[in-house]
Phi, psi and omega in degrees: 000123164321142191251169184263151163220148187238127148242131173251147180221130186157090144002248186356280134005294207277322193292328194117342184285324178234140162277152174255129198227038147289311195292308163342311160301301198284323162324321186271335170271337168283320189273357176302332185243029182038042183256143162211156184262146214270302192199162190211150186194146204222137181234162182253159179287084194225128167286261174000286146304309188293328175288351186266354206250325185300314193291307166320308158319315170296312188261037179263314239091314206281186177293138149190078187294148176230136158288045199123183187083355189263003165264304110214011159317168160271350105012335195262118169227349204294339174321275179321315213258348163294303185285341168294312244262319195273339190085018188233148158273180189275172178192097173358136161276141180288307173312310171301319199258351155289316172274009127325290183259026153271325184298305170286024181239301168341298174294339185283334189288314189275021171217023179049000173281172176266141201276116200234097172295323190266002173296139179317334187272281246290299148354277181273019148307314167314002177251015159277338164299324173306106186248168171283153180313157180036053171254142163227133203291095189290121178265150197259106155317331181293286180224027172059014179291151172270129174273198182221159176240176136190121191083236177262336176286126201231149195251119163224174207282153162272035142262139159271042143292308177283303204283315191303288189325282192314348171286285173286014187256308183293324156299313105050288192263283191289336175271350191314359200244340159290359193305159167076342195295336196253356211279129201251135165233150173245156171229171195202148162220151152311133176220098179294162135072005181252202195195132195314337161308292214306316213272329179331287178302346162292329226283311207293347195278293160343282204285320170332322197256330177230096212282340185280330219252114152235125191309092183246189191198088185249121183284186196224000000 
């Protein structure tokens, strides 16, 4: 069975300017579904790392959403650096791109203006549609821009107003035959007056005999 990952991408994240509360969640929407997460990895906005971290993504197996970065700021690389990593070009999505200029005859409506497709922002705005080629479309409940999957690997936004619905819908859905698999249970004993050398060689003993059984130690 394929294991879960987690990537967050965000200066912001790294600097310190926003705390980050995908892992937290997301830990807690996996175990909600007898589900656990395998690794987690936080990249700052480097085209480079990131497209190295991706590359990665693609060729492990596993389950892996990634967080932020999918919007069309300068800021923004994960679109791109998705499609360096897979070797492919980018491309409009058809789909991305009805639910788009649907969101922006929405905003247009609700502001009483007239829905004008050929003004520049509007224009570039459509280039939150734009995926590596054979990309599918996470649809977002929140405001309908679309995050993208390809392969197991699946892309949303970093505000969690959007990435949680859009998280849990796909576990929900695609993943839904994965439920339980994973379900961790612990257990713990007080051991007074001894010391962690000691116990060392039982512990190592423990996991040698029980390949499921993984072994911890917090001294007090």
């Amino acid at each position: 069975e394929p294991r879960f990952g987690l990537i967050i991408i965000g200066d912001e994240i790294l600097s310190g300017k926003r705390a980050d509360k995908h892992l937290p969640r997301f830990i807690e929407i996996l175990a909600a579904r007898g589900l656990s997460l395998a690794w987690a990895e936080y990249l700052g906005d480097d085209p480079a790392r990131i497209t190295q971290s991706l590359r990665r993504a693609f060729a492990c197996g596993d389950v892996v959403f990634s967080c932020g970065g999918i919007g069309a700021t300068p800021d923004d690389h994960t679109r791109q650096c998705a499609a360096k990593a897979l070797d492919r070009t980018l491309v409009l999505h058809p789909e991305a791109e009805r639910l788009i200029r649907e969101r922006m005859q929405d905003v247009a409506r609700e502001q009483g203006v007239p829905y004008e497709p050929q003004r520049p922002d509007n224009v570039h705005r459509l280039n939150m549609g734009v995926f590596p080629q054979g990309a599918q479309i996470i649809p977002n409940p929140y405001n309908k821009i679309p995050g993208f999957s390809v392969g197991q690997v699946h892309f949303v936004p970093g505000f969690p107003v959007m990435a949680w619905p859009m998280i849990e819908s796909l576990l929900d859905h695609t993943y839904a035959h994965l439920h339980g698999g994973h379900r961790l249970q612990e257990r713990s004993i007080i051991v007074l007056g001894s010391m962690e050398a000691t116990l060392t060689p039982l512990m190592e003993d423990i996991e040698r005999r029980f390949e499921a059984i993984k072994v911890f130690s917090l001294p007090s």
